[in-house]
C-alpha positions as CSV (number, residue, x, y, z in Angstrom):
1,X,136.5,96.1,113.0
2,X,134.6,96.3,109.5
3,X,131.2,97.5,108.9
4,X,130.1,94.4,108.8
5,X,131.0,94.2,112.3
6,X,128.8,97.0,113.1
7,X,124.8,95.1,113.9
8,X,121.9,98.0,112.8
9,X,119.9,98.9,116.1
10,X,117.0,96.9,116.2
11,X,113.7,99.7,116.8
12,X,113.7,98.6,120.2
13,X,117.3,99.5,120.7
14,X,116.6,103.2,118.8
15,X,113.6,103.9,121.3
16,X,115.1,102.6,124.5
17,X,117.8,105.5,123.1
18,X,115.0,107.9,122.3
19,X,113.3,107.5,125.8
20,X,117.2,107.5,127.8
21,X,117.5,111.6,125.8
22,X,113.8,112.3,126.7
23,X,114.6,111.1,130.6
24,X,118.0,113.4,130.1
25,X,116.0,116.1,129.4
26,X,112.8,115.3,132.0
27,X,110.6,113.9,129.7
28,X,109.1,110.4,131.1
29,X,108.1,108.1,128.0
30,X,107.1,104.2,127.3
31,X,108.1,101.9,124.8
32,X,106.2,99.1,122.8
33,X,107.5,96.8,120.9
34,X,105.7,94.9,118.0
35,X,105.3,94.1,114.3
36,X,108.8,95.1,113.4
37,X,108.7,98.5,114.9
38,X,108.8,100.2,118.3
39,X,106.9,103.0,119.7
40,X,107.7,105.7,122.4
41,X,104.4,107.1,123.9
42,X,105.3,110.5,125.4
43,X,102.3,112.3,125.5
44,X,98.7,113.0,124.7
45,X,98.9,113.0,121.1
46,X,102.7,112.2,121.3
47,X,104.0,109.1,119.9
48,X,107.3,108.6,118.4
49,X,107.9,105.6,115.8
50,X,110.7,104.0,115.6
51,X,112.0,102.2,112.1
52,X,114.9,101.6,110.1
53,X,116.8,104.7,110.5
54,X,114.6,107.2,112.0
55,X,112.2,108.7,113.9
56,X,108.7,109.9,113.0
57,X,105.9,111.5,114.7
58,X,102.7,113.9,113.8
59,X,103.4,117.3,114.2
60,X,99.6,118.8,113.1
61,X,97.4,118.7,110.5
62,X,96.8,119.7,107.5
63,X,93.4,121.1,107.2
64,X,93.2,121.6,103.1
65,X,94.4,117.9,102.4
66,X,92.3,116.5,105.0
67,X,95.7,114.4,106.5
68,X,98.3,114.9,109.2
69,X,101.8,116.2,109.1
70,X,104.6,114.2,110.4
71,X,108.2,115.4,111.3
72,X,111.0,112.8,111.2
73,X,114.6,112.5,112.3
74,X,117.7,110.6,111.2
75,X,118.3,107.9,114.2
76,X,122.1,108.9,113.8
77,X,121.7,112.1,116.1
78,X,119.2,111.4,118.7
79,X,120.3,113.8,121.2
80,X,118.8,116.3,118.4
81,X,115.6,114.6,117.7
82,X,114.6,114.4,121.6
83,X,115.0,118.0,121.7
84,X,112.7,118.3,118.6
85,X,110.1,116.0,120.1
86,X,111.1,117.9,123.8
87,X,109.3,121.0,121.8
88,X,106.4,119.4,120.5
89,X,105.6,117.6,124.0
90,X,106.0,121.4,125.4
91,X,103.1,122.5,122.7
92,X,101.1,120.0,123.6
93,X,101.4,120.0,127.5
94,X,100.4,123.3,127.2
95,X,97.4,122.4,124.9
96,X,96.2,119.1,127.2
97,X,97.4,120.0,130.7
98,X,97.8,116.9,132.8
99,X,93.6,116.7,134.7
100,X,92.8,117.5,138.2
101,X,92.4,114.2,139.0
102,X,95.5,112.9,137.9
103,X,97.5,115.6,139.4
104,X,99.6,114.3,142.3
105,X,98.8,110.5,141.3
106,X,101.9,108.4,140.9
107,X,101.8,106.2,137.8
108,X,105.1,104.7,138.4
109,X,104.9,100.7,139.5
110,X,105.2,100.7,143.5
C-alpha cells in the first residue's frame, strides 16, 4: 500500500475519534458536522473543532489583549488530546456544576 492509498480522515471521522477517547475515559460528547469542519460539544464552554489535522479548543482568556486562548493538538495522537481536553472539562465542571434541575434528568434518546 502507498501513501496514496492512505484517504485523510474527513473532520467527522477525527471527532467521531475524539468523542470514542472522551467515552473511554467517561466523558459523554456530541458531534456536528457542517461547513467543512466538525465539532465535539463536551461541555459548558467546551467545544472541540475539528480540521485538517488537529484539534482546537479555548482554554481562557486573555484579559490584556482583549481575546481568548486556544490549545490545539496534532490529530495523529488523540488518545493524548482527549486527556488534554479530559482536564479542561474537569476545570470547568468544577466551575459550572451540572443545575439542580438537571440533576438526575436523562438526556439520552429513550
Amino acid at each position: 500500500m502507498t501513501h496514496m492509498d492512505l484517504a485523510a480522515p474527513t473532520p467527522v471521522d477525527m471527532a467521531e475519534e475524539l468523542r470514542a477517547e472522551l467515552g473511554r475515559l467517561g466523558i459523554k460528547a456530541d458531534v456536528h458536522d457542517g461547513y467543512g469542519l466538525a465539532l465535539v460539544s463536551v461541555w459548558v464552554g467546551l467545544v472541540v473543532w475539528c480540521k485538517d489535522d488537529r484539534y482546537w479548543w479555548r482554554t481562557g482568556w486573555d484579559a490584556r489583549r482583549h481575546r481568548p486562548v486556544y490549545a490545539w493538538h496534532p490529530a495523529m495522537d488523540t488518545p493524548r488530546a482527549a486527556r488534554r481536553i479530559a482536564f479542561r472539562y474537569a476545570e470547568l465542571r468544577e466551575a459550572h456544576p451540572p443545575s439542580e434541575l438537571t440533576a438526575g434528568v436523562r438526556c439520552d434518546p429513550a
